[in-house]
N, C-alpha and C positions, 0 to 999 in steps of 0.2 A: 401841638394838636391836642385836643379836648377830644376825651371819650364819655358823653355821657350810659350811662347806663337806666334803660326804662323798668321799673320796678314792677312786673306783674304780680298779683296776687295770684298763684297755683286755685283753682276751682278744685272745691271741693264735694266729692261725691258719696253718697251711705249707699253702701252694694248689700241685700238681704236681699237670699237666696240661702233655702236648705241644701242644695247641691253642692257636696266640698268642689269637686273638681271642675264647675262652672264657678262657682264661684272664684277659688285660687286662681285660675287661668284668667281670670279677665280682671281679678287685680292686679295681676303681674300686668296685664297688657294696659291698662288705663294707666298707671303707674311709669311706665317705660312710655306714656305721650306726654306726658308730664303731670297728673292729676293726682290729687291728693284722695285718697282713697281709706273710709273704714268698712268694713265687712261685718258683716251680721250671719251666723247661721241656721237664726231661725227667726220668726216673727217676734217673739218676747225679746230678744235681742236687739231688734230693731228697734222697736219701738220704745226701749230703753235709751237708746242714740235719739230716738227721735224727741221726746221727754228733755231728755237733760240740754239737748240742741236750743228747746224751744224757752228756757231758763236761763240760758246762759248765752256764751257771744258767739260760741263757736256754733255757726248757722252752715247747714249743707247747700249747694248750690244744685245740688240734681240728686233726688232717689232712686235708685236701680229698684225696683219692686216685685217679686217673682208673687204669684195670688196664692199658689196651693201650696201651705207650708205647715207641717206642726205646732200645737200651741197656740199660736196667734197667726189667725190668715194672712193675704196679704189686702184682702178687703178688708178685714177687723181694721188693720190701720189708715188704708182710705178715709173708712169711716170717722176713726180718730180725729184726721188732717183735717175732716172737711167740718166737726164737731169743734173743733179747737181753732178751726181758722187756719191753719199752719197752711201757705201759700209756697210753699219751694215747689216745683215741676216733677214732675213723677212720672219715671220711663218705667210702664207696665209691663214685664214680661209672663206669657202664659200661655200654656198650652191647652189651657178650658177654658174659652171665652162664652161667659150667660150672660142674660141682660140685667142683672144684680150688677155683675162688673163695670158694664157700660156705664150703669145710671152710677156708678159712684165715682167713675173718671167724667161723667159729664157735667158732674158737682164741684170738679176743680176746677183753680182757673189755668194749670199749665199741667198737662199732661200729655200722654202718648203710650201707646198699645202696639205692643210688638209680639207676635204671636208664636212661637214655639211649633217645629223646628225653623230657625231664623238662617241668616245668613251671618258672618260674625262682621262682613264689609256692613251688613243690613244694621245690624247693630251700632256700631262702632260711628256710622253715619247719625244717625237718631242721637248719640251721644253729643257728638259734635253740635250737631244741630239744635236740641234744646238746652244746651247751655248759651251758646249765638244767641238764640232767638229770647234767651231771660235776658240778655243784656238790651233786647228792643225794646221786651215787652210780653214777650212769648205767647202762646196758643194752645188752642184745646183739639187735638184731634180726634179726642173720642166723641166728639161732635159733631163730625162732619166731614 
């Protein structure tokens, strides 16, 4: 008897967010569903991952993005993405949704806004989901 074994590549995700204990707890939990996971804890952090990402080979497969952070927003690097072309899917999370935010999620082409206080099933689905949907083709739903 032949056991093949099918080789998935682990999806990989950049979590920024200033919150230690949002943040820590939901790398522990992306992590234990099998994801490969870096954390940022503030926006210049990120967008340091997101820099050297966009140089080099190692490419994120989904951004966790929280908007209100020190330093560097989480708009500042929307803007970045949508300036540099950087096309990976962007899970918005925020508890202060303005129309600045909108029009720079509606300038991507894969994104997603999930609003603060969430649900973690609420969350954890959206994850699932816009990584699925990059392997179609994915969507914008701060569009529509």
């Amino acid at each position: 008897m032949y056991c093949f074994y099918l080789h998935m590549e682990k999806k990989k995700i950049l979590l920024i967010d200033d919150e230690d204990n949002f943040r820590s707890g939901v790398k522990i939990a992306l992590k234990k569903q099998g994801y490969l996971v870096t954390d940022a804890a503030d926006g210049y952090e990120g967008m340091r991952h997101i820099i050297r990402s966009s140089v080099t080979e190692e490419k994120f497969d989904l951004i966790v993005l929280d908007i209100m952070m020190p330093k560097v927003s989480g708009a500042d690097i929307l803007e970045y993405m949508i300036h540099k072309k950087i096309n990976t899917p962007v899970l918005v999370i925020t508890g202060f949704m303005n129309y600045d935010i909108k029009c720079f999620c509606s300038r991507l082409k894969k994104v997603d806004i999930l609003q603060k206080p969430f649900q973690s099933s609420e969350f954890f689905e959206k994850i699932k989901s816009m990584l699925h949907d990059d392997d179609k083709g994915g969507h914008n739903e701060a569009t529509g």
